[in-house]
C-alpha positions in Angstrom: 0.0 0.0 0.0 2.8 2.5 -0.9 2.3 6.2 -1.8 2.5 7.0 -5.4 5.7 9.7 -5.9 4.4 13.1 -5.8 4.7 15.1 -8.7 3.5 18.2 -10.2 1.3 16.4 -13.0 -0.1 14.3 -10.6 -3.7 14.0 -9.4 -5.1 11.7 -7.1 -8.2 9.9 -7.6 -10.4 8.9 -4.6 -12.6 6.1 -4.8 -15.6 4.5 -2.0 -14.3 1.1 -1.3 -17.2 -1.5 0.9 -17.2 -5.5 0.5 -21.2 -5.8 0.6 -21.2 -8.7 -2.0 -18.4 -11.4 -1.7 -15.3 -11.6 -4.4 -16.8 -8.1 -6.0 -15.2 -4.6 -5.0 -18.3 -2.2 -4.4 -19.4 0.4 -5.9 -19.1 -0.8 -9.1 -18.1 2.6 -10.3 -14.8 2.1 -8.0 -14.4 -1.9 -10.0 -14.8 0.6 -13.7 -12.2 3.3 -12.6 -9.7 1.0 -11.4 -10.4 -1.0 -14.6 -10.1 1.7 -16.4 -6.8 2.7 -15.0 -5.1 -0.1 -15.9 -6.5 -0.6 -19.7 -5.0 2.5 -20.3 -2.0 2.1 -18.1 -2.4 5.7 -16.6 0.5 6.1 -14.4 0.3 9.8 -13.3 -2.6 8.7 -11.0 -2.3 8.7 -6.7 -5.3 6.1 -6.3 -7.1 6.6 -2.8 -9.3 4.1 -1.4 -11.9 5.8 1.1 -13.0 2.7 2.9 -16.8 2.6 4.5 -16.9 1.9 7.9 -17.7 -1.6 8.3 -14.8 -2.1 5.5 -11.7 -3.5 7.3 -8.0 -3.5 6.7 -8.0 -7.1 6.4 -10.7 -7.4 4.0 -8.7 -5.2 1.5 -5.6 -7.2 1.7 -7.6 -9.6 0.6 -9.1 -8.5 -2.4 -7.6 -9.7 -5.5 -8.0 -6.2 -7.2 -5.9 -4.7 -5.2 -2.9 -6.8 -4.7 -1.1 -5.5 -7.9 -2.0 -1.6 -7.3 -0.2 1.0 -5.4 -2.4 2.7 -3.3 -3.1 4.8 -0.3 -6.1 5.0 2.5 -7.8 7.7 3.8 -11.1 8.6 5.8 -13.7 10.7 4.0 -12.9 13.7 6.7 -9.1 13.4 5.5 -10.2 14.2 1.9 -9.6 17.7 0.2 -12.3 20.0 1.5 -13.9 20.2 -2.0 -13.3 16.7 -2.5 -15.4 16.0 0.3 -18.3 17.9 -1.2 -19.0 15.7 -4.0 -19.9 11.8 -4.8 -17.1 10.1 -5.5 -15.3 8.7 -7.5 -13.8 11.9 -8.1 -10.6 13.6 -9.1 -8.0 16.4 -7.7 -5.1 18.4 -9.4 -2.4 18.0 -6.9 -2.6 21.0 -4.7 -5.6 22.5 -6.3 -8.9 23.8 -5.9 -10.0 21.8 -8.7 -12.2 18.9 -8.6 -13.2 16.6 -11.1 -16.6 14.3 -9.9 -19.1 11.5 -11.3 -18.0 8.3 -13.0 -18.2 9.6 -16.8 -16.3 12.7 -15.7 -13.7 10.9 -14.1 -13.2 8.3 -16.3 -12.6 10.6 -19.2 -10.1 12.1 -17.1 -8.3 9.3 -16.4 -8.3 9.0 -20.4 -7.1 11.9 -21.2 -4.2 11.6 -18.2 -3.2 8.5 -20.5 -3.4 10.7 -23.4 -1.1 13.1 -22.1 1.5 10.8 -20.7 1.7 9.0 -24.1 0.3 10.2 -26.8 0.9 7.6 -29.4 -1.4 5.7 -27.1 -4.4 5.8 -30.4 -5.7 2.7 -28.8 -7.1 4.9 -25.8 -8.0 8.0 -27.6 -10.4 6.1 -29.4 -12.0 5.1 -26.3 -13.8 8.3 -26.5 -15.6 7.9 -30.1 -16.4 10.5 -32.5 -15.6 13.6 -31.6 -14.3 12.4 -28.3 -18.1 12.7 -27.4 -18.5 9.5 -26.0 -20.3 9.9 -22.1 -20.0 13.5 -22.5 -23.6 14.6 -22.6 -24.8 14.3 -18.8 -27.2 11.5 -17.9 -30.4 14.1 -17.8 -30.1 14.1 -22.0 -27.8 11.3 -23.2 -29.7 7.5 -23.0 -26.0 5.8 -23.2 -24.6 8.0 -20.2 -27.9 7.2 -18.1 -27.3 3.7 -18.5 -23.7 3.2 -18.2 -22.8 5.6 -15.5 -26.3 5.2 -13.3 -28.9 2.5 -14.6 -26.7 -0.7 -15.0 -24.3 0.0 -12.3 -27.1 1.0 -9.2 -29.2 -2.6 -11.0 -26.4 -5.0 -11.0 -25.1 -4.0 -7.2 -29.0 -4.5 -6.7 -29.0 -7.7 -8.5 -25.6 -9.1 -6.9 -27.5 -8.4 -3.2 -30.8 -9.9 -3.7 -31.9 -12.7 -5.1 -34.0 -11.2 -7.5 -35.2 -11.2 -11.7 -33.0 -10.2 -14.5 -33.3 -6.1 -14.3 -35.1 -4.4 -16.6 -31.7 -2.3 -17.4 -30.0 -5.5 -18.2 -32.8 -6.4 -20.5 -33.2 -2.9 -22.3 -29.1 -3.4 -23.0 -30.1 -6.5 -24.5 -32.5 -5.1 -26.7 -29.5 -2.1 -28.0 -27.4 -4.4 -28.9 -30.2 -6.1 -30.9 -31.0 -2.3 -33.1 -29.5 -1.4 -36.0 -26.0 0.6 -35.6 -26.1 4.4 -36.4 -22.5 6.3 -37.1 -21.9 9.0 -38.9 -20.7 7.8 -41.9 -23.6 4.7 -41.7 -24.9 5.0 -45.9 -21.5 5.0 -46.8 -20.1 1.7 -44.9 -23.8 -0.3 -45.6 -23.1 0.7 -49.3 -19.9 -0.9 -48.3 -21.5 -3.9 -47.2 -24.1 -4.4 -49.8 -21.0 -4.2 -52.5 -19.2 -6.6 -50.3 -22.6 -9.1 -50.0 -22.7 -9.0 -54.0 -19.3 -9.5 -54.2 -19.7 -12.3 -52.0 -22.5 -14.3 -53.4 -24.0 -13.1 -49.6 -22.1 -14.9 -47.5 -19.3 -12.3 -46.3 -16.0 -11.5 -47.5 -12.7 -13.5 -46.1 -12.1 -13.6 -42.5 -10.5 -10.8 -41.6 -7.0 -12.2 -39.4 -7.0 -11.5 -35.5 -4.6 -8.9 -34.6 -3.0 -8.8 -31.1 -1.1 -10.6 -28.5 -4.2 -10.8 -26.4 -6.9 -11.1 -29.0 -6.8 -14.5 -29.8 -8.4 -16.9 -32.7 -12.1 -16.7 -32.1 -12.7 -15.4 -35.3 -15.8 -17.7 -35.4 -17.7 -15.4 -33.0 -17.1 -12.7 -35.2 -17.6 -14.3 -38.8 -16.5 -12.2 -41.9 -17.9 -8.8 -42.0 -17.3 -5.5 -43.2 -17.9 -4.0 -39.5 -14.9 -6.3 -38.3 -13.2 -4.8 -40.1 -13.6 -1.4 -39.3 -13.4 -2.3 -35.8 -10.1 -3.8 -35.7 -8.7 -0.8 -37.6 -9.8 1.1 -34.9 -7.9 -1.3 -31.9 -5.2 -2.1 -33.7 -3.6 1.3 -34.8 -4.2 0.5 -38.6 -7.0 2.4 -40.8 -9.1 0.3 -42.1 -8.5 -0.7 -46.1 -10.5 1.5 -49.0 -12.1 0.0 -51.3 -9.9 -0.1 -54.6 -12.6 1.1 -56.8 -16.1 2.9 -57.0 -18.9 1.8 -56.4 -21.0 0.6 -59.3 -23.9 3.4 -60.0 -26.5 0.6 -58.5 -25.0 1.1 -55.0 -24.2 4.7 -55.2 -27.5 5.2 -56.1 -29.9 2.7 -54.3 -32.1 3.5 -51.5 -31.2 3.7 -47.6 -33.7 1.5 -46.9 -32.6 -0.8 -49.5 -29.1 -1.2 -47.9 -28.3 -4.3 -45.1 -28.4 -2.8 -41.5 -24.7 -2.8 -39.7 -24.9 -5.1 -37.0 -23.3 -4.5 -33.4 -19.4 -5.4 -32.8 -19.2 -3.5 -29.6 -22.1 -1.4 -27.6 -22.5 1.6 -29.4 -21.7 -0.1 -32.7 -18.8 -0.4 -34.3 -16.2 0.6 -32.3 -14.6 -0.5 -28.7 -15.4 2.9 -26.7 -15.6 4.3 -23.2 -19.0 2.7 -23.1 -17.6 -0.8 -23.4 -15.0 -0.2 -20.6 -18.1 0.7 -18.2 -20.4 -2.5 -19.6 -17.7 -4.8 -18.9 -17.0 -4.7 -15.0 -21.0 -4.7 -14.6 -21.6 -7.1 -16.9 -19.1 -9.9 -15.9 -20.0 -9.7 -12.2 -23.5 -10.2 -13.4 -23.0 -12.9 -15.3 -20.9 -14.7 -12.7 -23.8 -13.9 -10.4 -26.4 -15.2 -12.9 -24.4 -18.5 -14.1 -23.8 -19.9 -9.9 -27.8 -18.7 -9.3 -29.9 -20.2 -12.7 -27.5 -20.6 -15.3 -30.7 -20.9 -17.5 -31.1 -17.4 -17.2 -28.2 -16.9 -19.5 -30.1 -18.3 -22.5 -32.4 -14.9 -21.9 -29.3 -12.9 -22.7 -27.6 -14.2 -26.2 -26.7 -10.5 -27.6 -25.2 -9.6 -24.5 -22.8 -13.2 -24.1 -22.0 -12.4 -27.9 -20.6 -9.0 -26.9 -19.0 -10.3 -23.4 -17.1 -13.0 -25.4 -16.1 -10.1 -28.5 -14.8 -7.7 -25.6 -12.1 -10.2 -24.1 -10.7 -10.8 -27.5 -9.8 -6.6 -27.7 -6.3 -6.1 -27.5 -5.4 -5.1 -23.2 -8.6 -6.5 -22.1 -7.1 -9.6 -20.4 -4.2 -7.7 -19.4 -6.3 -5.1 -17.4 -8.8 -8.0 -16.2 -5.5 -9.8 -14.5 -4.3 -6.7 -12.9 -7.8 -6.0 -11.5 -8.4 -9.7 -10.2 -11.5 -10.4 -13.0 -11.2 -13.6 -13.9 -13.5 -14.1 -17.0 -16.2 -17.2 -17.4 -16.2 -19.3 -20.7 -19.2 -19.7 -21.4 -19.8 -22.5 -24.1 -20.5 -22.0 -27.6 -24.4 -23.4 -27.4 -25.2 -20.2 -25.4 -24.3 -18.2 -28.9 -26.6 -17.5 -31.4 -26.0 -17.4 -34.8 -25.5 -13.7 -36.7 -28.0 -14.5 -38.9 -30.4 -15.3 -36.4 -29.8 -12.0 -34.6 -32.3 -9.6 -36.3 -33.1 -6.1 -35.2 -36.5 -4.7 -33.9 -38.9 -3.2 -35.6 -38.5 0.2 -36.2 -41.1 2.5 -34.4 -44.1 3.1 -36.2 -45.2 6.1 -37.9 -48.6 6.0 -35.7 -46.3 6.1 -32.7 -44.3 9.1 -33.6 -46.9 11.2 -34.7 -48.8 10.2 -31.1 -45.5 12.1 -29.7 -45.5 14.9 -31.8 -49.2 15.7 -31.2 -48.3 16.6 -27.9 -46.8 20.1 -29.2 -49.6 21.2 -31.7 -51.8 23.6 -31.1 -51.1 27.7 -30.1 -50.5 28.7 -26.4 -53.9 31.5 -26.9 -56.4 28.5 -25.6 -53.7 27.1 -23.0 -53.4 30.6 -21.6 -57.4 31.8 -22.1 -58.1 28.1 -19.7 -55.6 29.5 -17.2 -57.2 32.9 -17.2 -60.2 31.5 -16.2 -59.1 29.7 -13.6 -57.7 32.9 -12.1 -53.9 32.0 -12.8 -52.0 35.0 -14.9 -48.4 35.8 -15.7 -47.8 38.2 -12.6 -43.8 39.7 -12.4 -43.0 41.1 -8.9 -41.4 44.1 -8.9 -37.4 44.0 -9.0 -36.3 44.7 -5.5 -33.1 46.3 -6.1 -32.2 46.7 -9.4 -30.8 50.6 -8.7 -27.5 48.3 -7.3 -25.6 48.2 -10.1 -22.2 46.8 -10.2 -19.2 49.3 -10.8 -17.9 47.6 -13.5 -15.1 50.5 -14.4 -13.2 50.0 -10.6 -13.1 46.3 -11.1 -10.3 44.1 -12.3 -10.3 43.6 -16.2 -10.4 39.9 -15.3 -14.2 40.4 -14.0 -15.6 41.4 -17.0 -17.3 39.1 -18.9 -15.6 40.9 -22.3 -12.9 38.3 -20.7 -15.1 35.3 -21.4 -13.9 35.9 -25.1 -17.3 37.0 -26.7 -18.2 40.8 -28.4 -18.2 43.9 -26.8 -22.1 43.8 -27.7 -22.7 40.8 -25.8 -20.7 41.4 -23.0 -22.4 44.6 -22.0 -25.7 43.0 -22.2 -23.7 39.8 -20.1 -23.6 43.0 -17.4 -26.4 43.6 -17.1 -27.5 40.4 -16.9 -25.1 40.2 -13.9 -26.2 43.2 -12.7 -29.4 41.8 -11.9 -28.6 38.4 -10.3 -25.1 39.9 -8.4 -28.0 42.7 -7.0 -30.7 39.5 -5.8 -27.8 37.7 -4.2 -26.5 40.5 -2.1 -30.1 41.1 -0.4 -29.8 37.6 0.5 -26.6 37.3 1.3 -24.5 36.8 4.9 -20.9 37.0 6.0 -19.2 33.3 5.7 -22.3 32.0 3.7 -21.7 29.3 0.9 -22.5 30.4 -2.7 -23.0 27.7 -5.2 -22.7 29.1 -9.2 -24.8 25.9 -10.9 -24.2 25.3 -14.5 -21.6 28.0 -14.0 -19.6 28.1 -17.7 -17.2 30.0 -18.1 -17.8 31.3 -14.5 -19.5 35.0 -15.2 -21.4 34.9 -12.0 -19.2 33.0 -9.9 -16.2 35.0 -10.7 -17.7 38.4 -10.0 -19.2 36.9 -6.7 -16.0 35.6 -5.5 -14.6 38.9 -6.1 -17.1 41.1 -4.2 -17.6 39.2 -1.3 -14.7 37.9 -0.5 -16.2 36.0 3.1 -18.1 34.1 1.3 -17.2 30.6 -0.4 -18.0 30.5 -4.0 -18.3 26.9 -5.6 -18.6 26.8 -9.4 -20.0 23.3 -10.9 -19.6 22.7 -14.7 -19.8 19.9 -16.9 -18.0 21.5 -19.5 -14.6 20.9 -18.7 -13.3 24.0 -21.6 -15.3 26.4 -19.6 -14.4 25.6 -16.0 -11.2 25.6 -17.4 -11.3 28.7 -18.8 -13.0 30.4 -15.2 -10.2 28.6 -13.4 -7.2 30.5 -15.3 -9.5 33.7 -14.6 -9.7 33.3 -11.1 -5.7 33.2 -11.1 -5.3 36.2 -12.9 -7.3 37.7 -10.1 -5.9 35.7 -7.3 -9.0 34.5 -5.7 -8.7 32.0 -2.7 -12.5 32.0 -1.5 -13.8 29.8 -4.5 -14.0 26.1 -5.7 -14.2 24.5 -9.2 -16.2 21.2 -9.6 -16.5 19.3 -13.1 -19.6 17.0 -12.5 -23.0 17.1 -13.1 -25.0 19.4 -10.6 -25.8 15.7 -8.4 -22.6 14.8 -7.6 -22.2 18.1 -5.6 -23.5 17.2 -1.9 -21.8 19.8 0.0 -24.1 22.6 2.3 -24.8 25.4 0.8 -26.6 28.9 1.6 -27.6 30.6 -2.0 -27.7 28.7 -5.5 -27.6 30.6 -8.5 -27.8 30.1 -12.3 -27.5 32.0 -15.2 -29.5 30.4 -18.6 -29.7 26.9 -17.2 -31.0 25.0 -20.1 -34.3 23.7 -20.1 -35.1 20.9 -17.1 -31.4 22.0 -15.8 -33.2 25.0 -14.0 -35.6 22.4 -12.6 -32.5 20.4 -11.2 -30.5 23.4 -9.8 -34.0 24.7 -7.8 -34.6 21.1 -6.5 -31.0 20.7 -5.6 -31.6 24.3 -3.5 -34.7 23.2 -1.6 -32.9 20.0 -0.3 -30.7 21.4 0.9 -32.9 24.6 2.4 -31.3 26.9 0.6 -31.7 30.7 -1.5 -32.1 30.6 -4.9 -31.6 33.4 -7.8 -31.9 31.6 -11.5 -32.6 32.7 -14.4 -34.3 30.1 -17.2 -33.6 29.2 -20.5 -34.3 27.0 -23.7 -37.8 26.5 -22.4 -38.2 24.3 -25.8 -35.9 21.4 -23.9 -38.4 21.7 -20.9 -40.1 17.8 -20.6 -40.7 15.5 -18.1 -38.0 13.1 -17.2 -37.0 10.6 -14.1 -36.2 13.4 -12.0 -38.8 16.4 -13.1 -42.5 16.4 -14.5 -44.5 19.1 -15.6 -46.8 21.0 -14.9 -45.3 21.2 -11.3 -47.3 23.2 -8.9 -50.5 21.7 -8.0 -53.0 24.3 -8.9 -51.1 24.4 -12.7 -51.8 20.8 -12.4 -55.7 21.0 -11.3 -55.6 23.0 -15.1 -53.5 21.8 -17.4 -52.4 18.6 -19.0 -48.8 17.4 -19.5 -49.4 18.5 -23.0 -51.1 21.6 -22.4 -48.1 22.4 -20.4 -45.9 21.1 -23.0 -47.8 24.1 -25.6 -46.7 26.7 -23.1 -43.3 26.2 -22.9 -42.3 25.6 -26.5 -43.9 29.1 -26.9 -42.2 30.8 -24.3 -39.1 30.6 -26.9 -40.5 33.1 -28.6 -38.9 35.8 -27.6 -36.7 36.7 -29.6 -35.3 40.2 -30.9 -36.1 39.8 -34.6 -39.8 38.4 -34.2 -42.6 40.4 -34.5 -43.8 42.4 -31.2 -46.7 40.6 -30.8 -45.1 37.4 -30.5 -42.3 38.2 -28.4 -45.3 39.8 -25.7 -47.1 36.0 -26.3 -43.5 34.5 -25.7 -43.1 36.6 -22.7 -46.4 35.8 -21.1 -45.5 31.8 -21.9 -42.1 32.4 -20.0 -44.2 34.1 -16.9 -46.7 31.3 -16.9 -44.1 28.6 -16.6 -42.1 30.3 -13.9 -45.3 30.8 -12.3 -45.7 27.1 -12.3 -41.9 26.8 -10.8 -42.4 29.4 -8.0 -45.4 28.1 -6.5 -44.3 24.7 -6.7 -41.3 25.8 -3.9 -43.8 27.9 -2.2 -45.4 24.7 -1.7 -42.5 22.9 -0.3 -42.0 26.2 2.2 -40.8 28.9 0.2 -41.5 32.6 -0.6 -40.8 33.3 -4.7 -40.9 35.2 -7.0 -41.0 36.0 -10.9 -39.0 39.1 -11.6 -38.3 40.3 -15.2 -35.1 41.8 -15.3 -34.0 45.4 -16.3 -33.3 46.5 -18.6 -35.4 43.9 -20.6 -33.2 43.7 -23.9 -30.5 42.2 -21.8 -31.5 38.9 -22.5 -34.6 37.3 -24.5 -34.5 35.0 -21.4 -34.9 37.7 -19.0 -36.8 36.0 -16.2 -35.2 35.7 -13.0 -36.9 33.6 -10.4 -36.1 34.0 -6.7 -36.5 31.9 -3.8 -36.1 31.9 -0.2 -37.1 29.1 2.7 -38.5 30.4 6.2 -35.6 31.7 8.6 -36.0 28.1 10.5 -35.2 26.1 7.8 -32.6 27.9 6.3 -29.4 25.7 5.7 -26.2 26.6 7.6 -23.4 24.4 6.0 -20.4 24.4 8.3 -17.6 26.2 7.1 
């Protein structure tokens, strides 16, 4: 259990450890980070296991995981302050302020450590798919993130505990590896394929030769197929071979739904991403789970034993499986079905999708006459202090949002869109309180917080790592000490907190960041935006407040707030006064649904109004008892 060497590129990486299932290292996310780790080899790393209480020091001698790692052990109260406000796993720059927090966030980290120590390393660049977008999106708006980094982990640790069915997360897994694959070049490499199934007589071109120390001579599993092909170019460093001549004019020209479907090589497709690396520690502690309990149950699962075979067979698998202690079932061939018995779902019917889409048709006049006459109106409170205006011309040049790189236009109406939340914080503000900037980008709000009230303790979170970034070298040029930066999604923040605010949170983000502020019986100032993204999902539904809901239907609701996008500059007055209304009803809704929970709120339109076409700001307090007092 030896210290890693200290150095100044190194960060450490603190991970929950508990034994609550025998032979398996919980939480799973730790099993995927350490997994992780070692695929890519990722040596600038100071691992930290923060045991739980009932975990003892001779249970992690014991674990096979651990034997061949370095490692060191600390309590959660010996953690960096601002490591100890967020959900681990999570990551810290060596003497830093900065902290990294949530499993996708974290493991892209640890990626691009890799990255950076070697970059020839293409093998784990491509871990992050096209774009490098792969588990970027957070889990509110990307299906794959939801399911790797929350869904499959929380059902398998579920599963591995009680004796219990195969989860339905398991299952819907099964059913995506069973759809056809979309990438972005998809017509061109099923055009591929359908010259290659001519060419072929339909019955696949040569087997493509295993490549790899580690990979083996299962080629069987695989058969001969164009998508092979392109995913071993992919693992093995090598592009993958053009075609030597064009495509006759029947393939060029022949329609998409005339070409074959791509079938599944990995998770997301084609190609061995970040995705696979999170499946696989779930996955195999599931199956080992499922084949001791009712091996039967594996026949339910043939896609998902077909891509648990495939995975072992990528080049570093094994070797990363040894150093974490997974030892890997071989499951017999009769469990395997064959490709061509493997065929996709059907594709969602037209009468579905327009049942969908009919819940936006339809103008917001009826929607806000029914309100009307049920006595609910868009109402605006009057701003309670907009005369405080910051002094923008004695502050530091690093304050201004003109800093943020973006137009001298834009930044002065940035001001006075600061001018108007800075001016709501301070009448809610106290000496030593705790003032979270949610969603915080390039840090606007935060920064010029920090700097004003220099007793207070600013904490910017941010999923965007370019932006926190970019707020980070800020703060130095100002020399700030009083403020925190957290990459992670707004729920992996769990410190106490007095006043959130937000600036154009996006859609159900707003939602998130006000929720997040009533747990934990605190202020909020926020302002909304993209109300077109507003819709109901596992952790919001709309309408909210419970007379909106005595009035209005889901869909009704729905009407509402894609019209309150209408605000724009360029549209015609009339509309942008509709759009306006549409954006006072739906804060409405918002407001009284915290008044409910014991708040006083409000709906204030900021000044001047052309600062923003978003330029509602909704403010919220709890009673004086149940204010939060986090301890500083």
């Amino acid at each position: 259990m030896e210290k890693n060497k200290t150095n100044v590129l190194e960060e450490s990486l603190y991970l929950d450890v508990s034994f609550d299932h025998e032979g398996c290292l919980f939480p799973l996310h730790t099993s995927i980070s350490l997994f992780l780790a070692a695929y890519c080899g990722c040596k600038a790393l100071k691992i930290v296991l923060v045991p739980s209480e009932t975990c003892t020091d001779r249970q992690l001698a014991g674990m096979d995981l651990l034997r061949n790692l370095q490692f060191s052990i600390l309590s959660r109260g010996e953690l960096p302050l601002v490591a100890q406000s967020c959900r681990l796993p999570a990551m810290v720059e060596n003497r830093s302020s900065f902290c990294r927090a949530g499993l996708a966030v974290v493991l892209r980290r640890i990626i691009k450590k890799a990255c950076e120590e070697d970059p020839v390393k293409k093998d784990v660049s491509e871990l992050l798919g096209f774009k490098n977008t792969c588990l970027k999106a957070c889990a509110e708006v990307s299906q794959w993130t939801r399911l790797c980094e929350i869904s499959i982990p929380k059902a398998v640790e579920h599963f591995l505990k009680e004796e219990s069915a195969i989860p339905l997360e398991i299952l819907m897994l099964e059913k995506k590896l069973g759809e056809p694959v979309r990438v972005h070049n998809n017509d061109k490499i099923r055009r591929q394929k359908l010259k290659q199934q001519e060419r072929s007589g339909n019955t696949g071109a040569q087997s493509v030769g295993s490549k790899g120390e580690e990979q083996g001579d299962n080629q069987d599993l695989f058969g001969a197929s164009l998508e092979l092909s392109a995913a071993l170019s992919k693992l093995t460093n090598q592009e993958a071979p053009l075609e030597s001549s064009r495509e006759p004019s029947h393939i060029r020209k022949a329609k998409c739904s005339d070409l074959p479907p791509l079938e599944h090589v990995f998770a997301e497709g084609l190609y061995f991403t970040l995705t696979d690396v999170v499946l696989l520690p779930c996955i195999h502690h599931f199956l080992v789970s499922v084949n001791k309990r009712e091996k039967e149950k594996l026949l339910e699962l043939p896609l998902i034993l077909c891509w648990y075979r495939r995975v072992q067979e990528v080049p570093g698998v094994l070797r990363a499986a040894a150093q974490c202690g997974m030892k890997f079932v071989p499951f017999p061939n009769l469990l395997y079905p064959e490709r061509e018995l493997l065929q996709p779902p059907m594709a969602e019917s037209e009468e579905s999708k327009d049942e969908v889409d009919s819940n936006f048709i339809g103008g917001p006049r009826p929607t806000m006459t029914k309100l009307k006459e049920n006595g609910i109106e868009a109402n605006f409170s009057p701003h309670p202090s907009r005369s405080q205006t910051i002094d923008w011309e004695n502050l530091p040049a690093a304050v201004s949002p003109a800093e943020g790189k973006m137009s001298g236009e834009r930044a002065l109406r940035k001001k006075q869109q600061l001018d108007n939340l800075v001016s709501a914080v301070t009448n809610l503000v106290k000496p030593g309180d705790v003032i979270v900037d949610f969603c915080s980008g390039g840090g606007h709000v935060g920064l010029v917080l920090a700097h004003m009230l220099p007793s207070c303790q600013v904490v910017l979170i941010e999923n965007k790592e370019e932006s926190l970034v970019r707020a980070k070298d800020r703060s130095g040029d100002l020399g700030l000490n009083n403020i925190w930066f957290i990459q992670a999604n707004l729920d992996y923040f769990t410190g106490g907190f007095n006043i959130g605010v937000a600036l154009h949170a996006c859609g159900v983000a707003t939602d998130m960041v006000i929720e997040h502020c009533i747990n934990a019986r605190a202020a909020f100032v926020v302002c909304p935006c993209c109300y077109g993204f507003i819709q109901n999902t596992v952790k919001a539904t709309f309408p909210k407040s419970h007379r909106f809901k005595e009035v209005l239907s889901y869909k009704e609701h729905m009407i509402l707030c894609r019209f309150a996008d209408q605000t724009a500059a360029q549209l015609p007055p009339e509309r942008r006064l509709i759009g306006k209304r549409c954006m006072g009803l739906v804060d409405l809704d918002r407001a009284w649904a915290a008044e409910a929970r014991g708040y006083s709120a409000q709906v204030i339109s900021m000044e001047p109004e052309t600062c923003s076409p978003k330029n509602n700001l909704i403010v919220g307090a709890p009673s004086e008892a149940e204010a939060s007092h986090p301890m500083q």
